[in-house]
C-alpha positions in Angstrom: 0.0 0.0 0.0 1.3 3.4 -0.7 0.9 7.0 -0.1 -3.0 7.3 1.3 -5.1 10.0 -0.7 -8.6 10.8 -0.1 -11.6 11.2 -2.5 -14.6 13.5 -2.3 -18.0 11.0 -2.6 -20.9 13.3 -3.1 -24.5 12.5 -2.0 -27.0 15.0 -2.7 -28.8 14.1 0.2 -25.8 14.5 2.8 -22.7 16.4 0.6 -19.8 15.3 1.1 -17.6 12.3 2.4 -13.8 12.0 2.5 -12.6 8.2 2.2 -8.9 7.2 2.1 -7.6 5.2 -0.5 -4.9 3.8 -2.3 -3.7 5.5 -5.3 -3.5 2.2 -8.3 -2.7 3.4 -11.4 -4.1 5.9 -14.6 -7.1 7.4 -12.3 -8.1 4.3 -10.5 -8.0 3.7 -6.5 -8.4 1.1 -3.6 -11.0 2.6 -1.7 -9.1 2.2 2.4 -11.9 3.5 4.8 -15.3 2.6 5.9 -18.1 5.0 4.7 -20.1 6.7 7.2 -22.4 8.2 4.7 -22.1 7.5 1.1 -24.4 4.4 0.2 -22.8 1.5 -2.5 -18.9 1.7 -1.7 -17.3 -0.4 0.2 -13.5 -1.1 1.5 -11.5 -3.1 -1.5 -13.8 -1.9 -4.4 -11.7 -0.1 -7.3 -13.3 3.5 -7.8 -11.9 6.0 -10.6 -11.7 9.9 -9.5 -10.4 12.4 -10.9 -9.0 15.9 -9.5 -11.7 19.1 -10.1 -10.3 23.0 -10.6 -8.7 22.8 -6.9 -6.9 19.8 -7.5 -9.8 17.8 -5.2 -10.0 14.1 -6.0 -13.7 13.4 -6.9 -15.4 10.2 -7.0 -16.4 9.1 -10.7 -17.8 5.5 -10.4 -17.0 2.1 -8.8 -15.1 0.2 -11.5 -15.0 -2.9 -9.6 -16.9 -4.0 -6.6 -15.0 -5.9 -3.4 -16.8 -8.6 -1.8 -17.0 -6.8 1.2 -20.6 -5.8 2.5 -20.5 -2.4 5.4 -23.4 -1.9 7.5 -23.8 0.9 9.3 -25.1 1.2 13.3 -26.2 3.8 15.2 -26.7 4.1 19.1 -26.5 6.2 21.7 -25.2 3.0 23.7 -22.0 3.3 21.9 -21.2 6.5 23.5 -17.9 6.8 25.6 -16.6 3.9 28.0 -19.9 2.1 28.0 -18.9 -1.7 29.0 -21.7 -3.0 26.3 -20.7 -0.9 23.4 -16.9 -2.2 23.9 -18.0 -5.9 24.4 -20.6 -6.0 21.0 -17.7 -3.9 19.0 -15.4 -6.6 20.3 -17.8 -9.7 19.2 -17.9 -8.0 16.0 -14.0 -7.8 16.0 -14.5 -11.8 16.4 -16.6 -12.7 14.1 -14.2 -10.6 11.5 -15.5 -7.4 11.0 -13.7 -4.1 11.2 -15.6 -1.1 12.6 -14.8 2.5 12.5 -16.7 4.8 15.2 -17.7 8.7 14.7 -18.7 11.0 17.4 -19.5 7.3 19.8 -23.0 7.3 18.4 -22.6 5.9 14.4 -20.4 2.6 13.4 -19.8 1.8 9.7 -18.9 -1.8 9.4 -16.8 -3.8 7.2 -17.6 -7.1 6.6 -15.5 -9.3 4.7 -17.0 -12.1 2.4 -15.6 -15.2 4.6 -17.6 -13.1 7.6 -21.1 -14.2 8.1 -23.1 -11.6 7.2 -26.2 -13.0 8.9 -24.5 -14.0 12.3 -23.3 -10.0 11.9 -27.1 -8.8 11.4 -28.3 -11.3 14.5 -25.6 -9.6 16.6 -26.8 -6.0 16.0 -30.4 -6.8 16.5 -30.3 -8.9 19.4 -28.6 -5.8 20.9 -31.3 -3.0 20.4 -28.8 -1.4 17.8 -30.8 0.2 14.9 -28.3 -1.0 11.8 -28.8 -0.2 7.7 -27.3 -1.5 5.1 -25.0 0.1 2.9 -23.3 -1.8 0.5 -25.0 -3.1 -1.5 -28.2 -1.2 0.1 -31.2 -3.4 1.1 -33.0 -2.6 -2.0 -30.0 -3.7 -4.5 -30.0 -7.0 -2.5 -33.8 -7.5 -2.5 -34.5 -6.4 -5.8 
């Protein structure tokens, strides 16, 4: 992996979302981070972006999709040093996943594709946690 960059994924509904990702070659990228926001990326998929008048990378399309799923949770139970919080981010940990937290309340979740995505889901529920999908989006995997 080399030098991190980040790339501007606009949503009309939220604006903007920085993710870091790998620079690959002639405008194409390893997207790096979990997204918070943005809906249909996910950590390993292969975006192209290119720079705008003030040099800002911007997102053009996914060229390539990972098989990595991200969920994301929100709870006001992950706040701070709460002992439940820590213990359900550290089952996810076990079953495989790797979260990323913002402002203790929201958790974007990478799941990988030997993680089982449905022993991920019975986790959050049986917890109270209020959890969306994001990639793919429920609707892409229903429809």
């Amino acid at each position: 992996m080399g030098d991190l960059v980040k790339i501007q994924f606009y949503d009309p509904d939220i604006g903007y979302e920085n993710l870091w990702a790998d620079p690959l070659r002639d405008g194409l990228y390893r997207v790096e981070s979990i997204p918070f926001f943005v809906y249909g990326v996910s950590p390993g998929d292969i975006v192209s972006a290119r720079p705008d008048a003030d040099g800002w990378l911007q997102f053009s399309k996914v060229e390539t999709h990972s098989p990595n799923r991200t969920l994301r949770a929100r709870s006001e139970t992950f706040g701070g040093t709460n002992e439940t919080a820590t213990e359900l981010l550290e089952v996810l940990d076990k079953l495989g996943c790797k979260t990323e937290m913002l402002r203790d309340r929201l958790a974007a979740i990478n799941i990988p594709v030997e993680t089982n995505l449905q022993a991920v889901v019975n986790c959050l529920t049986s917890a109270g946690i209020q959890w969306e999908y994001a990639n793919p989006t429920y609707d892409a995997m229903t429809g």
